[in-house]
C-alpha positions in Angstrom: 0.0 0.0 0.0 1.8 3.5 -0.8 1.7 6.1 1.1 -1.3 8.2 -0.8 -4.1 4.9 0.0 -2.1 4.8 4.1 -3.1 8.6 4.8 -6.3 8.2 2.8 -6.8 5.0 5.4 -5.8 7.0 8.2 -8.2 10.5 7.5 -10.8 7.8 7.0 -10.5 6.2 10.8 -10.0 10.3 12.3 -12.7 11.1 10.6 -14.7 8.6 12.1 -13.7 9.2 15.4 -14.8 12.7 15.0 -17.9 11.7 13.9 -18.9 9.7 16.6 -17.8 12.1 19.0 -19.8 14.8 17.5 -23.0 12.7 17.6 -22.3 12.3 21.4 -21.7 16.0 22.1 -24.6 17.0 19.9 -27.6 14.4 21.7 -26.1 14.8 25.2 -26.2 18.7 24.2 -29.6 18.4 23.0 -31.0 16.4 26.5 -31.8 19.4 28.3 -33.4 18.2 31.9 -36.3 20.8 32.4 -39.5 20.2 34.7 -42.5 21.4 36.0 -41.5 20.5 39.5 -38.3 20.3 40.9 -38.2 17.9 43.6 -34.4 17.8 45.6 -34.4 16.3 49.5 -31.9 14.9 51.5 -33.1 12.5 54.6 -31.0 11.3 57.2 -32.6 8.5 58.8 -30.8 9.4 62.3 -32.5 13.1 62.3 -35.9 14.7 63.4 -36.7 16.6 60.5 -35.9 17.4 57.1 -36.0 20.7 54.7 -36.6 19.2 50.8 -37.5 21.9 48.5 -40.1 21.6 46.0 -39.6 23.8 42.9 -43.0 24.5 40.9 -42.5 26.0 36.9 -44.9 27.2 35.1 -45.3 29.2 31.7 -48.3 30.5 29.1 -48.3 32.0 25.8 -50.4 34.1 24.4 -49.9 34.9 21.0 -51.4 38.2 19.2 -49.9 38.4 15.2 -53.0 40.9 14.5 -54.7 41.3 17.2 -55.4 45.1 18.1 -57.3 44.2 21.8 -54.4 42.3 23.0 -52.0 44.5 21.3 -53.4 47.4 23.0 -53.2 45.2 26.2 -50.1 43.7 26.7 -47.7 45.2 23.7 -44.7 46.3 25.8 -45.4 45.0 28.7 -43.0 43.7 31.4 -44.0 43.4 35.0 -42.8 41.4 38.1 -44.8 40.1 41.7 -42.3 38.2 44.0 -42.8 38.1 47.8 -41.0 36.1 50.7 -43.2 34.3 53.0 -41.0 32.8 55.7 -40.9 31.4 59.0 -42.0 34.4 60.5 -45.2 35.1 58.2 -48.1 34.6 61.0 -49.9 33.4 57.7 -48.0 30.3 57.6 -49.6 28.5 60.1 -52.5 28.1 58.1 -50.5 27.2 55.5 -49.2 24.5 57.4 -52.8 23.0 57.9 -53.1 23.2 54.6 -50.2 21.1 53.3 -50.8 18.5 56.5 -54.1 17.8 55.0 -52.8 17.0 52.2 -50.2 14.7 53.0 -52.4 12.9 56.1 -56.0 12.6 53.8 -54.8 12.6 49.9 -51.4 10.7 50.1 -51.8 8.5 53.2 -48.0 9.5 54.9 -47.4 9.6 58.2 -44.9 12.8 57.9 -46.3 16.2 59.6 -45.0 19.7 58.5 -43.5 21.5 60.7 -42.5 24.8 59.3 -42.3 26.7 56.1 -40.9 29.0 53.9 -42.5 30.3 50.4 -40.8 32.4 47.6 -43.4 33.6 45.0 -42.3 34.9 41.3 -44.4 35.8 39.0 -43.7 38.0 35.4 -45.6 39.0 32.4 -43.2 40.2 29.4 -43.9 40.1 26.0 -41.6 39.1 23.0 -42.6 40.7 19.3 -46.2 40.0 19.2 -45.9 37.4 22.2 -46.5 38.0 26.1 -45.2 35.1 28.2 -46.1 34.7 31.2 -44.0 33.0 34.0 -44.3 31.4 37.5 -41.9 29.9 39.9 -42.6 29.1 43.7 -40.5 27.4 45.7 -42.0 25.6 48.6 -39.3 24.4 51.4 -41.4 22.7 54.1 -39.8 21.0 57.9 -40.9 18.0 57.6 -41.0 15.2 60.5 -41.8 11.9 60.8 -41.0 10.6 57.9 -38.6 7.8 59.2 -41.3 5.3 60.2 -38.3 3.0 62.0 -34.9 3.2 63.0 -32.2 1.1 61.9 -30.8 -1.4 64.0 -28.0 -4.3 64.1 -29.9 -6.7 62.7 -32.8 -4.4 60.8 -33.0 -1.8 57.8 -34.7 1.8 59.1 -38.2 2.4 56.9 -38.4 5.5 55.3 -41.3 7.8 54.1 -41.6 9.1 51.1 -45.3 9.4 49.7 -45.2 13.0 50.4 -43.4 13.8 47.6 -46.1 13.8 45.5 -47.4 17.2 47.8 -50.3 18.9 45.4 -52.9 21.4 47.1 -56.1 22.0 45.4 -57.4 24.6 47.5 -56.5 27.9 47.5 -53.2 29.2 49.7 -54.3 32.9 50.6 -51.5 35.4 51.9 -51.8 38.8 53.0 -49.3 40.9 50.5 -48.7 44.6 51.5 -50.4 46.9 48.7 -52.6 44.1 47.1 -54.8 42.1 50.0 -55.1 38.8 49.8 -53.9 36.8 47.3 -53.6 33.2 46.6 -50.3 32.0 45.8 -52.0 28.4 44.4 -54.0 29.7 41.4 -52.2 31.5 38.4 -55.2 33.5 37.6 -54.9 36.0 41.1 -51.3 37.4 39.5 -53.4 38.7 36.6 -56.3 40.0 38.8 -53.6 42.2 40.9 -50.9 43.4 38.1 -53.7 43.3 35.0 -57.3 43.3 35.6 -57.9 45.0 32.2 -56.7 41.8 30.9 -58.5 39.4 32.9 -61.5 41.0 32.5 -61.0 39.9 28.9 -59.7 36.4 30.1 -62.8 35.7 31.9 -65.8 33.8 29.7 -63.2 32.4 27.4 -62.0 28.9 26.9 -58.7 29.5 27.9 -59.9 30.9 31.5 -59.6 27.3 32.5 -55.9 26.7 31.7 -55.5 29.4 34.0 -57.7 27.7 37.2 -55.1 25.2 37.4 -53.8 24.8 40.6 -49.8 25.5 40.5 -48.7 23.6 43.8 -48.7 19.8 42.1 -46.0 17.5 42.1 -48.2 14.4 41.0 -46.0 13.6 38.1 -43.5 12.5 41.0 -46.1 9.6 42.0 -46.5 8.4 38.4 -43.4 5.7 38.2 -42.2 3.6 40.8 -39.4 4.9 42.7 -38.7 1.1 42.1 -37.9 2.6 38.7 -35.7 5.6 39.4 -31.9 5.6 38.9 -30.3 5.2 41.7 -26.6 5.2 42.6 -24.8 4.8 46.5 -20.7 4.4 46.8 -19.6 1.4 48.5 -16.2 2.7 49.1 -17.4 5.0 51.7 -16.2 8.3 50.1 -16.2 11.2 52.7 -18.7 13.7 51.2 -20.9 17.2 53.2 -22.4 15.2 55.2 -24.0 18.2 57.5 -27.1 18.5 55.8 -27.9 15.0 56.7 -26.9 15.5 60.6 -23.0 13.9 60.6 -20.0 15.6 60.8 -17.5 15.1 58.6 -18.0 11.4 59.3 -17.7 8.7 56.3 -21.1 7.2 55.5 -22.3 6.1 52.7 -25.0 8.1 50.6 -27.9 6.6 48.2 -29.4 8.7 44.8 -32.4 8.1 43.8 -33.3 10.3 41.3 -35.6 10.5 38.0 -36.8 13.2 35.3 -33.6 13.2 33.5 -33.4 12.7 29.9 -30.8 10.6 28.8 -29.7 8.3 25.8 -31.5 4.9 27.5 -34.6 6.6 28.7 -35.4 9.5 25.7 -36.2 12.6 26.1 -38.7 14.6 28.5 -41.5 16.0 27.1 -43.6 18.7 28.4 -47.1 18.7 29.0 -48.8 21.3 26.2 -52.6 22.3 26.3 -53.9 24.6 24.0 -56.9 27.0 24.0 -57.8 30.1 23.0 -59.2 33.6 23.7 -62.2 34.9 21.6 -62.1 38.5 21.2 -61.7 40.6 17.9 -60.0 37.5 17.0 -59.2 34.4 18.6 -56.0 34.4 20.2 -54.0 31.5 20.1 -53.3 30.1 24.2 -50.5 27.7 24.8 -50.0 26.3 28.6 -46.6 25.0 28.9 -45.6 22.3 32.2 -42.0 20.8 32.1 -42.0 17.2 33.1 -40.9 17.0 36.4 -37.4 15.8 38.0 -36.6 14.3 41.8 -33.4 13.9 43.5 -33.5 12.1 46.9 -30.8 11.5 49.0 -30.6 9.3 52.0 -27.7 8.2 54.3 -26.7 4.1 54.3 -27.5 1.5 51.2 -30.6 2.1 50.6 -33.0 -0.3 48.3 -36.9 -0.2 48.3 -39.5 -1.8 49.5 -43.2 -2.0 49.0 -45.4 -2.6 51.8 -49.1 -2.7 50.9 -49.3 -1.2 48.2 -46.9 1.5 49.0 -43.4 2.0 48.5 -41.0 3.3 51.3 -37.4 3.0 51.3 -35.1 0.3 53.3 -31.6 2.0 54.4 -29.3 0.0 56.5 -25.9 1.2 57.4 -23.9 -1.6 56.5 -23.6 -3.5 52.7 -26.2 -6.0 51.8 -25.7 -9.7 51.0 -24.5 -9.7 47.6 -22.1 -8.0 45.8 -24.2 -7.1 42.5 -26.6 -4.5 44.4 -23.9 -2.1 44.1 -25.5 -0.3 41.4 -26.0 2.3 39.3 -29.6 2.4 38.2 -30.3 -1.4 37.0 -26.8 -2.2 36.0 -24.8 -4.0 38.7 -21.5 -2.7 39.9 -19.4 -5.5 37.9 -20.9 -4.6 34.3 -20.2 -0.8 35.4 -16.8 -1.6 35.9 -16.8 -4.0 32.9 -17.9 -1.7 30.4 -15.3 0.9 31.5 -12.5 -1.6 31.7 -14.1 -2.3 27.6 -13.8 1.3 27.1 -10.4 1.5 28.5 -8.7 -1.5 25.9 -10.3 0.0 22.7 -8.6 3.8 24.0 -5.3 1.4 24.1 -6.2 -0.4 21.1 -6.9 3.2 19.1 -3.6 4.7 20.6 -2.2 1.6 19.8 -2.7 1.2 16.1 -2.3 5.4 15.6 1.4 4.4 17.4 2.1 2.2 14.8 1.4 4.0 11.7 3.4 7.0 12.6 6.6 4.6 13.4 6.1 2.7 10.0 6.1 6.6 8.2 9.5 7.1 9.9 10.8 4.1 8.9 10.0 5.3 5.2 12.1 8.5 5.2 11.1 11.4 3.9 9.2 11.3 0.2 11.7 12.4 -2.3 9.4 12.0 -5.0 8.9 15.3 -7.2 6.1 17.0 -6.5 2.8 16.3 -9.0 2.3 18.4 -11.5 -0.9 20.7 -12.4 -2.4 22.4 -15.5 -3.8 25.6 -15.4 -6.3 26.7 -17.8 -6.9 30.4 -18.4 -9.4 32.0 -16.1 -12.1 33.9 -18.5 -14.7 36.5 -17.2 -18.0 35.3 -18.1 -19.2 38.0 -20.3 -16.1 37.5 -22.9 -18.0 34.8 -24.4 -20.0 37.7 -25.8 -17.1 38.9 -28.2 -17.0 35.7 -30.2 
């Protein structure tokens, strides 16, 4: 083989390799994790209580090409409503009635909320001849009770967690300074305060409904099995921040479970899209827009789970179960984990290997002496002197 077809082979395989690498970096680029709810807790099953934090994401549309009501309405609009409602708040007790109903009579948990903190955001803004409009409240509840039994020598600790799928129906009315009482549950009360112009015009029409939905629902969490979640804990006992989970600075083991991710295995998330519209001069085209929603749950100890009539709870235990293949990261057991990266590590030898190789047999050769080829050059006409034949 000369040398010409030996580089030809060789910009074939880099060429290749490029090419696979860009499709990586372009469908890992393109799995963007986004949700409606954003669901992060960390449990220790030797403390009282616990602060998750549950992340609720919301946006509309509301599109006006031609539309001189809405135009009139919302063209070059953009206003803000955030408030704080922490521990403090003497509304919050009611509040916490509220969510404890919720968890005791809708999702059958024995956890209690103790305290809790609120941050409301709310903006309406409008893009060409669209106005989005945008919510986000986070919702940090104490909550207590959730470990249903402590671990012992000989026994795993049980631990709570059916009220992650916290959703309130009913309305959750504050007292905000300048605007009364407002209710930070239903989407439709930001445009009653900051636009009633608008709403006044909402009302009657068929997208007034997308609007009564309650924002404060993390159902989607209940949907799959936590069974089904990814899940990941170290067995080498890796020192980690373990304050948050009531340790300090000791080595313990920490478990993941976590889902809402998009990845290669599992596809992408898809939102949840409902469409109405607005009858006015014109209809107006309504777009209601909820991310699918993501969890991350940590909990201290090798952790697998359990269901116990009819309802899942997880098992942590501070020591290793029997068996080494529960090591895991989500289904895959900790020797095909280290099996397909020992894999990836001979064909990274193999390539380096072989690319080794090549470049020693091109030394060997010596330099090409060969005269360089030769070209022809053909005159370069303009194309309008094919007119003067």
């Amino acid at each position: 083989m000369n040398t010409k077809n030996k580089k030809q082979k060789l910009g074939w395989y880099k060429n290749l390799v490029y090419s696979i690498i860009l499709v990586i970096i372009i469908t890992t680029g393109y799995i963007v994790p986004v949700s409606a709810v954003d669901f992060d807790a960390q449990l220790s099953t030797t403390s009282g209580a616990a602060k998750p934090s549950f992340q609720f994401i919301r946006t509309y549309t509301i599109d006006y090409p031609n539309g001189q009501d809405m135009k009139n309405l919302l063209d070059g609009k953009n206003v803000s409503m955030t408030f704080h409602v922490d521990q403090s708040d003497p509304i919050k007790n009611s509040l916490i009635r509220n969510l404890n109903s919720e968890i005791v009579g809708s999702l059958k948990s024995a956890a209690n909320v103790l305290d809790v903190d609120i941050t409301y955001y709310a903006t309406l803004y409008t893009i060409g001849t669209e106005a989005h409009i945008d919510y986000k409240i986070t919702l940090v509840p104490t909550i207590s009770n959730y470990v249903l039994r402590k671990a012992t020598s000989d026994s795993a600790a049980i631990v709570d967690t059916q009220w992650r799928g916290l959703t309130v129906q009913d309305p959750m009315l504050v007292t905000i300074q300048n605007y009364g009482q407002f209710d930070l549950n239903s989407p439709a009360d930001f445009l009653k305060k900051q636009f009633p112009d608008f709403y006044g015009k909402l009302q009657g029409t068929n997208a007034e409904n997308l609007f009564e939905i309650p924002l404060l629902s993390s159902n989607d969490l209940m949907d799959d099995p936590i069974s089904k979640w990814q899940h990941l804990f170290d067995p080498a006992y890796t020192l980690v921040d373990t304050n948050a989970l009531g340790y300090r600075g000791q080595k313990i083991v920490i478990s993941t479970y976590s889902t809402g991710e998009s990845n290669i295995s599992e596809g992408l998330m898809r939102p949840t899209v409902k469409n109405s519209d607005m009858k006015l001069d014109m209809d107006y085209p309504v777009t209601y827009t909820e991310r699918s929603s993501s969890a991350s749950i940590e909990i201290d100890g090798y952790v697998a789970v359990a269901e116990i009539n009819g309802i899942e709870y997880f098992g942590s235990s501070p020591q290793p179960p029997q068996g080494s293949g529960i090591n895991s990261t989500g289904n895959y057991s900790a020797q095909v984990i280290y099996s397909m990266a020992a894999f990836a590590v001979v064909i990274a030898a193999g390539i380096f290997w072989w690319s080794s190789r090549v470049s020693k047999n091109a030394l060997k050769r010596g330099k090409d002496t060969s005269p360089p080829p030769t070209f022809q050059y053909e005159e370069r006409k303009h194309w309008a002197d094919r007119f003067d034949d």
